[in-house]
Backbone bond lengths (Angstrom), bond angles and torsions (degrees), N, CA, C in turn:
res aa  C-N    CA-C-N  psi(-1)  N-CA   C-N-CA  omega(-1)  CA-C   N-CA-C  phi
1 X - - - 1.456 - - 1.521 111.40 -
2 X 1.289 102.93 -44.88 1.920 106.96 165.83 1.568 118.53 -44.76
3 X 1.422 108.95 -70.01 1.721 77.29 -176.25 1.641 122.81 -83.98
4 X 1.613 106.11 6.04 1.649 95.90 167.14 1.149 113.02 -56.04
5 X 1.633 119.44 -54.13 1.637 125.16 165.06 1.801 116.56 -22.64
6 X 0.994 97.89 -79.30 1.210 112.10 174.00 1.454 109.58 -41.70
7 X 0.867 151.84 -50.98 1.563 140.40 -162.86 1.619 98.21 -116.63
8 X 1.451 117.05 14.07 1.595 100.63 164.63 2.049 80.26 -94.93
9 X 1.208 122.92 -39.78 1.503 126.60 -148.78 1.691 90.23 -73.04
10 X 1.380 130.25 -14.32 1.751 123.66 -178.39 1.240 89.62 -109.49
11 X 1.355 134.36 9.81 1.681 120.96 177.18 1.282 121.03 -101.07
12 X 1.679 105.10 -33.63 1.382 125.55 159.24 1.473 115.27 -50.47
13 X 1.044 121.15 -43.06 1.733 141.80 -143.17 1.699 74.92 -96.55
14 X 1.076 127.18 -82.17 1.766 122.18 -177.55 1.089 116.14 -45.33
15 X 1.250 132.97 -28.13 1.448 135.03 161.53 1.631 112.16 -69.11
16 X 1.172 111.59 -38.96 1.727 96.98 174.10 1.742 109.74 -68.58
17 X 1.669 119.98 -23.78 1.106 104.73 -154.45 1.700 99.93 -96.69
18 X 1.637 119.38 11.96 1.197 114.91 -158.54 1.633 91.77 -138.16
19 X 1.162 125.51 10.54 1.733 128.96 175.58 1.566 112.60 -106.38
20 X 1.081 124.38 74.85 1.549 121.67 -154.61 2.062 89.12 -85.28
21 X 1.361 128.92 10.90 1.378 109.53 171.43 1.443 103.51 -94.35
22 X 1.538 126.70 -6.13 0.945 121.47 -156.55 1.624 102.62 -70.59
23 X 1.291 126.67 153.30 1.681 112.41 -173.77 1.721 108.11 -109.73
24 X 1.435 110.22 -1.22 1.545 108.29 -179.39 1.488 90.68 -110.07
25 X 1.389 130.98 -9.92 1.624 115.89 174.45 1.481 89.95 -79.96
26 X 1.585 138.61 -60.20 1.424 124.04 -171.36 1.430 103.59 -52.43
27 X 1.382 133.90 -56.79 1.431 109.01 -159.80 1.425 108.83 -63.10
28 X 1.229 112.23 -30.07 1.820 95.32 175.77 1.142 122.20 -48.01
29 X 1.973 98.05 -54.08 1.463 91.20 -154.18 1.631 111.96 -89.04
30 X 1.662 116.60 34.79 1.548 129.75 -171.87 1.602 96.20 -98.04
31 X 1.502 109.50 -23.36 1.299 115.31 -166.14 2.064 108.50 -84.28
32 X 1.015 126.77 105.68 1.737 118.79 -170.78 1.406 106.52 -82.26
33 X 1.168 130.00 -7.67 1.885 123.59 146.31 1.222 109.04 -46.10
34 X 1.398 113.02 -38.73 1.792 110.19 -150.19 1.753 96.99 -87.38
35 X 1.401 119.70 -1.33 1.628 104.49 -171.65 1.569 110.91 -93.35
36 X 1.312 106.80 8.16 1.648 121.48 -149.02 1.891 78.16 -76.65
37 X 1.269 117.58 173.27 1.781 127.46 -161.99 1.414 103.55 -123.32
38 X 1.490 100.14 127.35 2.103 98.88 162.49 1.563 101.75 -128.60
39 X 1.530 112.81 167.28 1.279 124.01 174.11 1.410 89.38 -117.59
40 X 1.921 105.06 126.63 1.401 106.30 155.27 1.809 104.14 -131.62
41 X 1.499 110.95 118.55 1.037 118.13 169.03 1.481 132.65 -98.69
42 X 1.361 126.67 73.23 1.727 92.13 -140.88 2.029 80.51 -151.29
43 X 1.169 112.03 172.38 1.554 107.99 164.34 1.596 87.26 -129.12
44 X 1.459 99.29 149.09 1.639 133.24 -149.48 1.626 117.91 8.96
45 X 1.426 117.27 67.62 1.213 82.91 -176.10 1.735 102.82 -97.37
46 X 1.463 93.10 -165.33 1.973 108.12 -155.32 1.674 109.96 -67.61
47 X 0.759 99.29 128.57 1.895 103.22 -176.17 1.759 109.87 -41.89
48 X 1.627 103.65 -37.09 1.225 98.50 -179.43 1.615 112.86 -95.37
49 X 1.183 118.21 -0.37 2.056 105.56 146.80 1.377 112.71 -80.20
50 X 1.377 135.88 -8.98 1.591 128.06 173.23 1.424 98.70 -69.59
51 X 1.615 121.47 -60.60 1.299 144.11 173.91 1.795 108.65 -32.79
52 X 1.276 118.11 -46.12 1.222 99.74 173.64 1.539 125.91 -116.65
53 X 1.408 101.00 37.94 1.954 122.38 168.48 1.461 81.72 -90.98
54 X 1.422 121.70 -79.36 1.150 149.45 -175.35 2.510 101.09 -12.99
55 X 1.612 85.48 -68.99 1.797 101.16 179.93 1.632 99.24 -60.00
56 X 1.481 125.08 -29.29 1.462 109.02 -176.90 1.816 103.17 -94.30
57 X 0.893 129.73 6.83 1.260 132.75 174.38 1.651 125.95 -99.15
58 X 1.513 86.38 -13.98 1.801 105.39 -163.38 1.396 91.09 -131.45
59 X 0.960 133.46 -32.45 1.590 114.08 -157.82 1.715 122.82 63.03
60 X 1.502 101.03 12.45 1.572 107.77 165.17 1.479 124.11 -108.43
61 X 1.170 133.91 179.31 1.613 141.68 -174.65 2.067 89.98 -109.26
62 X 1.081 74.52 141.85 1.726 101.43 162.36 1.678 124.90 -157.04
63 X 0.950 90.74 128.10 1.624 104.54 170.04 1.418 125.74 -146.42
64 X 1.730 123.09 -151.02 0.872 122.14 -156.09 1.939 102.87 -130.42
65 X 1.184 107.47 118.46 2.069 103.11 162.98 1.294 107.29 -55.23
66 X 1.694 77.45 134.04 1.342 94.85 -168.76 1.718 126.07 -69.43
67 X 1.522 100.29 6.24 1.500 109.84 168.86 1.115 119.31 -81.33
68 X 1.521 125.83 -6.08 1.361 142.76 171.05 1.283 124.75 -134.38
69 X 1.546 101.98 34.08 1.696 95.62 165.31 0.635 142.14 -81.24
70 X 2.081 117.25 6.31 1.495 112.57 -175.38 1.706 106.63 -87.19
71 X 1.865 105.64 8.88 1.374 93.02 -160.64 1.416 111.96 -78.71
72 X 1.309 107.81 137.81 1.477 132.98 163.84 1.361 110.84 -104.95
73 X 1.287 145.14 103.55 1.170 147.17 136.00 1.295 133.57 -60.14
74 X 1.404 111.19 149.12 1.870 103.99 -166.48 1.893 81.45 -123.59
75 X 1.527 97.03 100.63 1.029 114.00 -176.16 1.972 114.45 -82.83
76 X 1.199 109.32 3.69 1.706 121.11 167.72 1.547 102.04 54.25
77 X 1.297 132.32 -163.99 1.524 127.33 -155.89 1.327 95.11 -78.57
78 X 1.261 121.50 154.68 1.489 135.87 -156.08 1.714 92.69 -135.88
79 X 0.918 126.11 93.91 1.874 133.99 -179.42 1.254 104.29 -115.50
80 X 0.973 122.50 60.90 1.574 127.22 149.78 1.314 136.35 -90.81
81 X 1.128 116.53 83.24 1.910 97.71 -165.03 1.504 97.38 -109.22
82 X 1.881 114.26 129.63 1.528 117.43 169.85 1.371 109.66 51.49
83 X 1.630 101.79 56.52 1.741 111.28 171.84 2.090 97.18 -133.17
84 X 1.324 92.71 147.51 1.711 110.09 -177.69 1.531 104.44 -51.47
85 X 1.268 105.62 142.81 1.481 122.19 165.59 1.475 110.95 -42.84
86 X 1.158 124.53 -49.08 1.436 139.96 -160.69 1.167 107.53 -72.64
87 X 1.129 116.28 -24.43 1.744 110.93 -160.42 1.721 89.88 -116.07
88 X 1.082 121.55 -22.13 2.078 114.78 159.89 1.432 107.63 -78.42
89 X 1.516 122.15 -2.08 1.916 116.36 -168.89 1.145 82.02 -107.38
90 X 1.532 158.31 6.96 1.333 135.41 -142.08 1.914 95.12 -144.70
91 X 2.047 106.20 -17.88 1.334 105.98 162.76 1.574 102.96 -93.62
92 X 0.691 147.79 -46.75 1.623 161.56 -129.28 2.225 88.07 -78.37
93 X 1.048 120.64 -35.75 1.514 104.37 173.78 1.460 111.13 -66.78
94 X 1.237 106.72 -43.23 1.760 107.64 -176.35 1.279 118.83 -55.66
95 X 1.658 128.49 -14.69 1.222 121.06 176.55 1.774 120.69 -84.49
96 X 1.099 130.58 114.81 1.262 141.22 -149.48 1.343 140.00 21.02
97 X 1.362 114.20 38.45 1.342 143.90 -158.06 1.464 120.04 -98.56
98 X 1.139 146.20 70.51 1.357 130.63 163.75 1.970 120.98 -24.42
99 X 1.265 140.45 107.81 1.150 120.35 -170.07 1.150 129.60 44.34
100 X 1.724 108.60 59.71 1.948 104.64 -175.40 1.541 94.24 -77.96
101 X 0.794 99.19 -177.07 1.590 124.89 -173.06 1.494 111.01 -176.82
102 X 1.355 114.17 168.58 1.492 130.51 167.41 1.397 99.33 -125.46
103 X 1.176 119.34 125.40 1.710 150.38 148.24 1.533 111.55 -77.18
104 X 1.311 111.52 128.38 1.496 129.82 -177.21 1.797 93.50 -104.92
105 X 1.675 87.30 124.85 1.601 111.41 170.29 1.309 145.78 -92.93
106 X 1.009 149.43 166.58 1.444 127.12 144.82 1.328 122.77 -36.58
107 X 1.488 113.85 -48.28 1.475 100.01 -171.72 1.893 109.67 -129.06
108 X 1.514 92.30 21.14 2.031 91.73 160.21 1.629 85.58 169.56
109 X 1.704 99.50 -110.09 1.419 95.81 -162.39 1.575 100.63 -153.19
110 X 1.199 120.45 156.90 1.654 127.61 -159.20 1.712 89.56 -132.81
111 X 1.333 103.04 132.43 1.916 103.80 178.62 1.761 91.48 -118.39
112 X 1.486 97.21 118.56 1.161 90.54 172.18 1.850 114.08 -138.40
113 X 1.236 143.57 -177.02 1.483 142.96 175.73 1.606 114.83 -126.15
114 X 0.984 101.84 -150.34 1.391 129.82 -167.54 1.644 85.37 -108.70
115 X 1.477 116.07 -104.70 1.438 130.80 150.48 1.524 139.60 -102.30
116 X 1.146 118.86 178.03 1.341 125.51 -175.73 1.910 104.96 -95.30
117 X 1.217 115.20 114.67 1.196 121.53 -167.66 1.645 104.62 -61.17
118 X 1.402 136.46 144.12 1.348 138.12 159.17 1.118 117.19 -39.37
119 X 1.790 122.19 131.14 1.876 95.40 177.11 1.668 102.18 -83.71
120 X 1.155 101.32 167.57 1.204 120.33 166.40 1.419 135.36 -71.70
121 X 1.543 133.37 111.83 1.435 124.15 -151.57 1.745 106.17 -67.18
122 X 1.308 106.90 128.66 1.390 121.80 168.20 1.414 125.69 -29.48
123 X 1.356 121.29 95.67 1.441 114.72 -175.55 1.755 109.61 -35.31
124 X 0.725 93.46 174.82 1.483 106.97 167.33 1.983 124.37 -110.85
125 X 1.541 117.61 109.37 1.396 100.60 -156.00 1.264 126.26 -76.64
126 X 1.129 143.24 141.91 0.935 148.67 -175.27 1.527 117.29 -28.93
127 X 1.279 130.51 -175.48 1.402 132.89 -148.94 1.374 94.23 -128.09
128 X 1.272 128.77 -42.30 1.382 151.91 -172.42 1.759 121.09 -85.35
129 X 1.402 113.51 -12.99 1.656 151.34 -163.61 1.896 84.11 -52.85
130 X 1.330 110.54 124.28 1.508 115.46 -172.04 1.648 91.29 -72.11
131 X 0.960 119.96 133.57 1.730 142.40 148.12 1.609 93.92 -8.06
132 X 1.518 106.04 -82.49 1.491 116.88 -178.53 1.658 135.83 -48.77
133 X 1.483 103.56 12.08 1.148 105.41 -170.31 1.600 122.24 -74.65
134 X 1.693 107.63 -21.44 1.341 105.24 176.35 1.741 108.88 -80.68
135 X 1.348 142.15 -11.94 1.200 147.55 118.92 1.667 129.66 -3.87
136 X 1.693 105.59 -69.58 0.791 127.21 174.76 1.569 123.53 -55.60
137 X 1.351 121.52 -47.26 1.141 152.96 146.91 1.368 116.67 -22.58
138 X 1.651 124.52 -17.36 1.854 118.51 -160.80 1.850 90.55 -127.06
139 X 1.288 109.60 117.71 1.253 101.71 -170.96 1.423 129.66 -81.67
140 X 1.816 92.61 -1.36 1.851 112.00 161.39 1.650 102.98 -54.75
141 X 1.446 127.59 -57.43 1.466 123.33 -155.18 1.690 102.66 -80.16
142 X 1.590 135.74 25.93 1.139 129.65 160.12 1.516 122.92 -81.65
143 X 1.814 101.26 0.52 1.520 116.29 -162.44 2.159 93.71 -78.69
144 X 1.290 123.16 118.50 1.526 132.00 -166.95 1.463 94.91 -96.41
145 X 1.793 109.42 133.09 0.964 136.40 -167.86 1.792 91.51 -103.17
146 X 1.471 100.43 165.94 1.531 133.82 166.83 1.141 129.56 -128.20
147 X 1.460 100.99 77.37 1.627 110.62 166.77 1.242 170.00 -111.59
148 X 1.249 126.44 158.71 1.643 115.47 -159.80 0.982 100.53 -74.98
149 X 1.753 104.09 178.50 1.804 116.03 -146.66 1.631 94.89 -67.54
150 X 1.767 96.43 -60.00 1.397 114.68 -168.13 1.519 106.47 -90.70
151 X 1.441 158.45 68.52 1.216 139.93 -175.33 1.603 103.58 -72.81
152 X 1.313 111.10 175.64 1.380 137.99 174.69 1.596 106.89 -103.31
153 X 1.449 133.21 129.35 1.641 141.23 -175.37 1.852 96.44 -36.56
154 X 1.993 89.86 -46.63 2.088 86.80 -174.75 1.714 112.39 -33.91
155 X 1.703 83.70 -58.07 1.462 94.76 -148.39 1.418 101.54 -67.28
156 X 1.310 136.30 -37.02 1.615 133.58 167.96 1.634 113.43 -31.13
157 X 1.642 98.91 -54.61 1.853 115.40 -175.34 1.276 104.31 -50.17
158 X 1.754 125.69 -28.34 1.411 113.84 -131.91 1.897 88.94 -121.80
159 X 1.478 108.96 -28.11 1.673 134.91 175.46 1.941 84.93 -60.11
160 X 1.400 133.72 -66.89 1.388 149.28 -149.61 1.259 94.91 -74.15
161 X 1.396 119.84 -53.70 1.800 116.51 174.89 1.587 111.14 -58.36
162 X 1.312 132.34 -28.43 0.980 121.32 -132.87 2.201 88.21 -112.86
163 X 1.310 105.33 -39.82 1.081 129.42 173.47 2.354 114.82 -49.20
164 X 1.714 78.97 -49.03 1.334 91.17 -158.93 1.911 112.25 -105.17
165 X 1.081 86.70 -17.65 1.589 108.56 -165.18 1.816 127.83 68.00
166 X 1.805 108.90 26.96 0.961 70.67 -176.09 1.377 93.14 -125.11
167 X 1.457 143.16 -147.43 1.862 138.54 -176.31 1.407 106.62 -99.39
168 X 1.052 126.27 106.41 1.595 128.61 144.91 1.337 114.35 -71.62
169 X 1.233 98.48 142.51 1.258 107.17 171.27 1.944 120.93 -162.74
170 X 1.384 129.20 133.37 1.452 127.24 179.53 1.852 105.44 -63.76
171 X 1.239 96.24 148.06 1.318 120.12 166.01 1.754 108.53 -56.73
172 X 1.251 119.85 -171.23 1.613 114.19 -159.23 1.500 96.32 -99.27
173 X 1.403 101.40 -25.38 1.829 106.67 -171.34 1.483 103.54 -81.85
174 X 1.069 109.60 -16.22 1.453 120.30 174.92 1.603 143.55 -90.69
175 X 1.577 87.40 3.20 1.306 92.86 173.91 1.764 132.15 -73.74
176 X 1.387 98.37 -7.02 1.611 92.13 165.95 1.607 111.26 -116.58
177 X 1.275 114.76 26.53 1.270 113.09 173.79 1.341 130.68 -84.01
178 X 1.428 132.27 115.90 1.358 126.20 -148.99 1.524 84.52 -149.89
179 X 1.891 111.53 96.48 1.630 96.22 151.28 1.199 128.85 -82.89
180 X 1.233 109.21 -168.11 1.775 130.99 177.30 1.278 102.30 -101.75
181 X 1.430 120.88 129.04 1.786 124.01 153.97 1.533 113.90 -155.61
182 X 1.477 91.88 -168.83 1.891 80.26 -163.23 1.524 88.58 -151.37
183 X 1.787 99.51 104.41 1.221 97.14 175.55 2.002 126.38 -101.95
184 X 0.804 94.33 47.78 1.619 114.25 179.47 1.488 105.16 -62.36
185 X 1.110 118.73 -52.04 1.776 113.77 169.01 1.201 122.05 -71.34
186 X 1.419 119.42 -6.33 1.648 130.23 -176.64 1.472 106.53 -134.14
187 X 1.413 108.04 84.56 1.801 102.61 160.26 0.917 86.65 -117.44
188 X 0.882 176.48 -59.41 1.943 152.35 179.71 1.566 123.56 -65.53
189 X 1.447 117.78 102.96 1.469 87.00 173.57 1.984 94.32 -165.42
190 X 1.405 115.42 152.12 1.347 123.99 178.70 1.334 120.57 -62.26
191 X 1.386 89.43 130.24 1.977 95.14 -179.32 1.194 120.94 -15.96
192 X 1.879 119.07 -51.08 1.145 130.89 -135.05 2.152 95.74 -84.65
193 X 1.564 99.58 -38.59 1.697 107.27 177.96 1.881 107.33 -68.89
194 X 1.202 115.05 -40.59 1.578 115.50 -177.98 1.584 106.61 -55.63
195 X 1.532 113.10 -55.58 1.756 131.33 176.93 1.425 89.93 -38.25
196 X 1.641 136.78 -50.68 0.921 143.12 -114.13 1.611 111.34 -105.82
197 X 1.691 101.89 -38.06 1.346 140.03 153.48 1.276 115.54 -54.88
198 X 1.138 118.39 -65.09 1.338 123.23 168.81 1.457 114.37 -48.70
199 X 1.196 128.80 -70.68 1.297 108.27 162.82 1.460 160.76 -15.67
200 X 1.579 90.99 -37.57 1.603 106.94 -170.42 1.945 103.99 -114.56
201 X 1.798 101.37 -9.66 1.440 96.01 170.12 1.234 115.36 -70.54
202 X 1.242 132.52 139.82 1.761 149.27 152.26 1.610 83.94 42.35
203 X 1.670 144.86 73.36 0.704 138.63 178.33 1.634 93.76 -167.92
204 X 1.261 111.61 135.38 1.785 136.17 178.89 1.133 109.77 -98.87
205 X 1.426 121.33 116.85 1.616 111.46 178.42 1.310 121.16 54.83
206 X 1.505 117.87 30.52 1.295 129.61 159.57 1.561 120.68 -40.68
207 X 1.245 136.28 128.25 1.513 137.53 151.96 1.270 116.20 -166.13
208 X 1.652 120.68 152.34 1.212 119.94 -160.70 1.930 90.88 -90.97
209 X 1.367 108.90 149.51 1.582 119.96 154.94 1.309 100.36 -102.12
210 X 1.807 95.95 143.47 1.381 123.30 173.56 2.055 95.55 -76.60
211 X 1.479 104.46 144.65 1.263 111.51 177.80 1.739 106.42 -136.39
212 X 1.179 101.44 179.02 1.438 100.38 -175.93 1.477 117.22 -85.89
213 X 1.435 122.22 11.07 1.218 137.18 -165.03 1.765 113.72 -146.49
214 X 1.371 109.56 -22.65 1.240 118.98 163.76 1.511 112.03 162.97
215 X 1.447 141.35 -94.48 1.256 130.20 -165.45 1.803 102.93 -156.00
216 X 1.194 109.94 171.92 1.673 112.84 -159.09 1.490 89.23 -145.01
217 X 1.387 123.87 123.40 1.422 104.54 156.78 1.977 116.98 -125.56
218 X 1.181 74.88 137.45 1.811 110.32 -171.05 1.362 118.27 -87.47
219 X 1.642 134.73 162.81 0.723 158.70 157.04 1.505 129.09 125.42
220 X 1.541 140.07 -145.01 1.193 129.33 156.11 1.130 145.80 -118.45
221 X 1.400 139.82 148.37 1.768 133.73 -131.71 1.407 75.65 -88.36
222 X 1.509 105.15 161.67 1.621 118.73 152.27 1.520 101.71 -144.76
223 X 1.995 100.67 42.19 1.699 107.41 168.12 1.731 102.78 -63.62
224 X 1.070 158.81 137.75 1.337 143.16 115.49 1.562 115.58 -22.88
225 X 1.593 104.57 128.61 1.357 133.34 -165.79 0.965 90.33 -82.56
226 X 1.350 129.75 137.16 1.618 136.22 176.36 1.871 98.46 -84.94
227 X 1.795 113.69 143.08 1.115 121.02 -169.60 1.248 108.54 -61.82
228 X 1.748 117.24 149.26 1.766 110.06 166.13 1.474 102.46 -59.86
229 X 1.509 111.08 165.92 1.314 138.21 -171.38 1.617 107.42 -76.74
230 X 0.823 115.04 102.08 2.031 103.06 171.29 1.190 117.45 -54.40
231 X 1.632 102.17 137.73 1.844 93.95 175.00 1.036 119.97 -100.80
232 X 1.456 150.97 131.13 0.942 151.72 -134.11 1.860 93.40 -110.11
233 X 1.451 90.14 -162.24 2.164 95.51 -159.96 1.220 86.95 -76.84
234 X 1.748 129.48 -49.16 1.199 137.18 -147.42 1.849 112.72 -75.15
235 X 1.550 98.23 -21.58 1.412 117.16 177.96 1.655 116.84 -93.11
236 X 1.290 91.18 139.72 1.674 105.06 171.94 1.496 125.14 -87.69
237 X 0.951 148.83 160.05 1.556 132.15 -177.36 1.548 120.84 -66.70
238 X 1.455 108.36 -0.07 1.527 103.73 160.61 1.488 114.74 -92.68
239 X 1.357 117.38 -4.64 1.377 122.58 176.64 1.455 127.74 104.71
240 X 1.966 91.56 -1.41 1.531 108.66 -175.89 1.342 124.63 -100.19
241 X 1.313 125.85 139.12 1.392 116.31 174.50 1.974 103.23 -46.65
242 X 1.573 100.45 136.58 1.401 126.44 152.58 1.271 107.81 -14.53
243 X 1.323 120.51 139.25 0.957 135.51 157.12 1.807 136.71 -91.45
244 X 1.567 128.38 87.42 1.494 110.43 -148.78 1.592 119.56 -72.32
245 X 1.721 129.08 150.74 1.288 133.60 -157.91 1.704 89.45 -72.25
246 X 0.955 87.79 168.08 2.281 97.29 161.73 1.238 112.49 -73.66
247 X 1.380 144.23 -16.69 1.552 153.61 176.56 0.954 87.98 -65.74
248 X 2.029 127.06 -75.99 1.265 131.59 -121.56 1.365 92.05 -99.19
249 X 1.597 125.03 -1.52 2.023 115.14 176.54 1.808 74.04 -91.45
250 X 1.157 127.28 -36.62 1.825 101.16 -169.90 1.442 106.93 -53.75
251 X 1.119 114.99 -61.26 1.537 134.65 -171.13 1.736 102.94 -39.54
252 X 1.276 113.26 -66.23 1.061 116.04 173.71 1.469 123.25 -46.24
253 X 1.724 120.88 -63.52 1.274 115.40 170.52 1.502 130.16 -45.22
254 X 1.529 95.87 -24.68 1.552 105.41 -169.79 1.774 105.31 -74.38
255 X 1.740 101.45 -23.43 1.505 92.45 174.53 1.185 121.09 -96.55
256 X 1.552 121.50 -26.97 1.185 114.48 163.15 1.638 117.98 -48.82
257 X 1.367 135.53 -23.51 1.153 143.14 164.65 1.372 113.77 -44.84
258 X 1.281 103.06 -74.49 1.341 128.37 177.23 1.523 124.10 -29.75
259 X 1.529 104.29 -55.18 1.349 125.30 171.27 1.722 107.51 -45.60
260 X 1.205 112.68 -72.48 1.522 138.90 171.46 1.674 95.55 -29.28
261 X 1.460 110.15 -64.48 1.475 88.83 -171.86 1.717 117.20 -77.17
262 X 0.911 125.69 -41.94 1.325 119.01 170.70 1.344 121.46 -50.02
263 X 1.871 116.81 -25.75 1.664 107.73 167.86 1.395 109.88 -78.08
264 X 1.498 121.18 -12.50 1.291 127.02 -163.66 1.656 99.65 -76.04
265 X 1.596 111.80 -63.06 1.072 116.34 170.51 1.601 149.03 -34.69
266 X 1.521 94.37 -37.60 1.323 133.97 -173.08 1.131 118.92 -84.53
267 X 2.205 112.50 -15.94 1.491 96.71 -179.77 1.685 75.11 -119.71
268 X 1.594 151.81 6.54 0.968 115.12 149.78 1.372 137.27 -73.03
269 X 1.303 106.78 -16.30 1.211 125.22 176.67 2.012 100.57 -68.36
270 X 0.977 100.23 -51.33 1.799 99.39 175.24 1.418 113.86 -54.51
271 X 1.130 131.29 -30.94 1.839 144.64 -146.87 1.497 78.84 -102.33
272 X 1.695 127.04 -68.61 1.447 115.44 171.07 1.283 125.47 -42.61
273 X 1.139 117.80 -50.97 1.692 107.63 166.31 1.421 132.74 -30.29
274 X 1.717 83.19 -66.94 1.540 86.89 165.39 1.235 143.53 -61.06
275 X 1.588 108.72 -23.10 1.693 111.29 -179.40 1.696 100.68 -71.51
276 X 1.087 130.10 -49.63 1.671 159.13 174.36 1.849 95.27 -20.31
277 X 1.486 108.03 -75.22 1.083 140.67 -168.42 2.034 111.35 -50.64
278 X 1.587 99.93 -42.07 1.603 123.84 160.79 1.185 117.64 -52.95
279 X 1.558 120.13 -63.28 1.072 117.33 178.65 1.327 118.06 -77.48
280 X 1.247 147.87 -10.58 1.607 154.37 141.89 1.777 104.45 -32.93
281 X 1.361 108.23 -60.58 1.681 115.29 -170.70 1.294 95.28 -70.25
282 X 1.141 137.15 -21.41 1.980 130.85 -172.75 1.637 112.46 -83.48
283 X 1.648 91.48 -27.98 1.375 84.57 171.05 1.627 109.80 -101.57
């Protein structure tokens, strides 16, 4: 449904710029305020942020008759990047408008109709509707990553920032969560499927939150906790070798002493032997 939007919303826009009988595409484009350029990249945004790209591009006022000011239009993905005022003022009546038009003002231009068309009741979504669809939906996460077989969660967060420009980042419960996967069938693939992966690996109720800087992802690990460490005889329950009392370093030194003198003894007593034994053969 995304890029039908999208290429009905650049088909319209080529159709205004290629219908020269049309009489509201000439009066626009007669006007040389109206050729001045905006970028709007956005899905639905508010009629009155188009309205004031539009006043910083032109140096004119635009709004709405007041017989149709409650209109809100759900203007669907908006892909315009560095296109004329004139040719975005010339779709903007067709969206739920009985007879839109643009009215020329004193001080720019007033879009007004007949009436505001009924909306149309909300399909109902499908049953089958991929998990990832609100993902799918942001036309930042179409930016395609390159990745290694085995990555690390970091390096995904940091591949997605770097790809897309905007902040990933784990939830608080999530900061030691690090699954296992194997991306050998996927070294190419769009932000929006990796986010997507990530989600549903060794993770419960996985989903990313939208943030004011980029996306958050939430829920709970189902990594396996690696076992505590056994302590062995030599270890204490902090994990450190023993510590010895002041008795038991006496005890000890006193035998290491001990030792010393009895080897001491033991090889003078040998060295005497031997001198003993010399003087026996001399005589």
């Amino acid at each position: 449904m995304q890029p039908l939007r999208t290429i009905t919303s650049a088909a319209v826009v080529l159709l205004s710029l290629y219908q020269p009988g049309s009489a509201q595409v000439q009066k626009l484009r007669s006007d040389p305020k109206l050729h001045g350029k905006v970028t709007i990249v956005e899905l639905n945004p508010e009629l009155t942020a188009v309205f004031e790209k539009f006043e910083l591009a032109t140096g004119l006022k635009f709004n709405l008759n007041e017989s149709i000011s409650t209109h809100r239009p759900k203007l669907g993905s908006f892909q315009f990047p560095n296109t004329r005022v004139w040719a975005i003022m010339d779709l903007l009546p067709k969206f739920g408008l009985e007879e839109g038009r643009w009215e020329k003002t004193a001080e720019g231009y007033r879009l007004t109709a007949k009436s505001i068309l009924p909306e149309r009741p909300a399909s109902k979504p499908k049953a089958d509707a991929p998990k990832d669809l609100y993902l799918r939906m942001d036309p930042r996460l179409r930016a395609k990553l390159l990745l290694q077989k085995q990555p690390t969660l970091r390096t995904i967060l940091r591949q997605l920032g770097e790809a897309t420009g905007l902040r990933f980042v784990l939830a608080e419960n999530l900061q030691r969560h690090e699954p296992w996967w194997d991306m050998s069938n996927l070294r190419e693939a769009p932000a929006w499927m990796v986010m997507g992966l990530a989600a549903e690996t060794q993770l419960r109720d996985g989903r990313w939150e939208k943030t004011d800087q980029g996306y958050r992802l939430t829920g709970i690990s189902n990594v396996p906790k690696a076992p505590p460490k056994a302590i062995t005889a030599t270890e204490n329950v902090t994990g450190q070798l023993p510590v010895a009392s002041p008795i038991t370093a006496w005890l000890l030194w006193g035998l290491i002493c001990m030792t010393c003198v009895c080897a001491g003894v033991a090889v003078y007593r040998h060295w005497k032997h031997i001198v003993q034994r010399r003087k026996e053969s001399k005589t």
